[in-house]
C-alpha positions in Angstrom: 95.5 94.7 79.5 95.4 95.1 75.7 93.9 93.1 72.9 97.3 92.6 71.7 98.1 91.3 75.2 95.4 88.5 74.9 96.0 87.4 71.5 99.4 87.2 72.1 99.0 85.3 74.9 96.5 82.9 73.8 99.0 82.4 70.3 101.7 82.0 73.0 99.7 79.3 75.5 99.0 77.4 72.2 102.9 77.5 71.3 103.6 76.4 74.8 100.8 73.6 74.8 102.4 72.1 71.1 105.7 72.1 72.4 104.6 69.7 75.5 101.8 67.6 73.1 105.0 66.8 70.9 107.7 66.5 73.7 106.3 63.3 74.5 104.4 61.6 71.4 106.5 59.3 70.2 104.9 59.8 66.4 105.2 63.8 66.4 107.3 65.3 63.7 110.4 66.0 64.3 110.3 69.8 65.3 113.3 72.4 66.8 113.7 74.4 69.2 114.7 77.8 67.8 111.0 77.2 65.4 109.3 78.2 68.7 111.7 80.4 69.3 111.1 82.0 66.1 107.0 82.4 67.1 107.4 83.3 70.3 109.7 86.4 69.4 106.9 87.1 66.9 104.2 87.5 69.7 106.4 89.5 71.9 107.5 92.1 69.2 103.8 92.3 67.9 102.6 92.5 72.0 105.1 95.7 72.2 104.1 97.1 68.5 100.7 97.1 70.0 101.4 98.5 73.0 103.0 101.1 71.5 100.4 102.6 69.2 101.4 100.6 66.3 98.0 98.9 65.6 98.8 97.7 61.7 102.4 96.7 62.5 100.9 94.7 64.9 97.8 92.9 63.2 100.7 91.8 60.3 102.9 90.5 62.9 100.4 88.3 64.7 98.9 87.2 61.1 102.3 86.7 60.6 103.1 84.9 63.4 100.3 82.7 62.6 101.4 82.1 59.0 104.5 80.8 60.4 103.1 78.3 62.9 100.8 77.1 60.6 103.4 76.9 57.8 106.3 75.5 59.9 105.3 73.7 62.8 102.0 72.2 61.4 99.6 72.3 64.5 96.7 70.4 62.2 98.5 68.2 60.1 95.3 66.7 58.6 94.5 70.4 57.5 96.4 71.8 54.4 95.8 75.0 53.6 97.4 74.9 50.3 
């Protein structure tokens, strides 16, 4: 098991954990679908970048990837970062 396997895992048990939170509030924004899908294909291309030997293609993708959930799906709404 690789680093990239364990952050991509964690970014992807997070994904997985918002997706249920906001299923069932009531008061969630109104998210879709392919927006996870979107993040979840990030950590599985950066999980197989790494894997392969390509450690900075990686590292972008998951800061990427993070940049994207933060920017789209707003996991901390009461936290701008802008």
């Amino acid at each position: 098991m690789t680093i990239y396997d364990v952050l991509t895992l964690a970014i992807f048990a997070g994904l997985i954990v918002l997706f249920l939170q906001r299923s069932v509030d009531p008061d969630a924004p109104e998210d879709h679908l392919w927006q996870y899908l979107v993040a979840a294909v990030g950590c599985a291309v950066a999980n197989y970048a790494g894997n392969e030997g390509y450690a900075v293609g990686a590292v972008v993708l998951i800061i990427a990837t993070l940049a994207f959930i933060n920017y789209v799906l707003r996991p901390f709404p009461s936290i701008t970062f802008r």
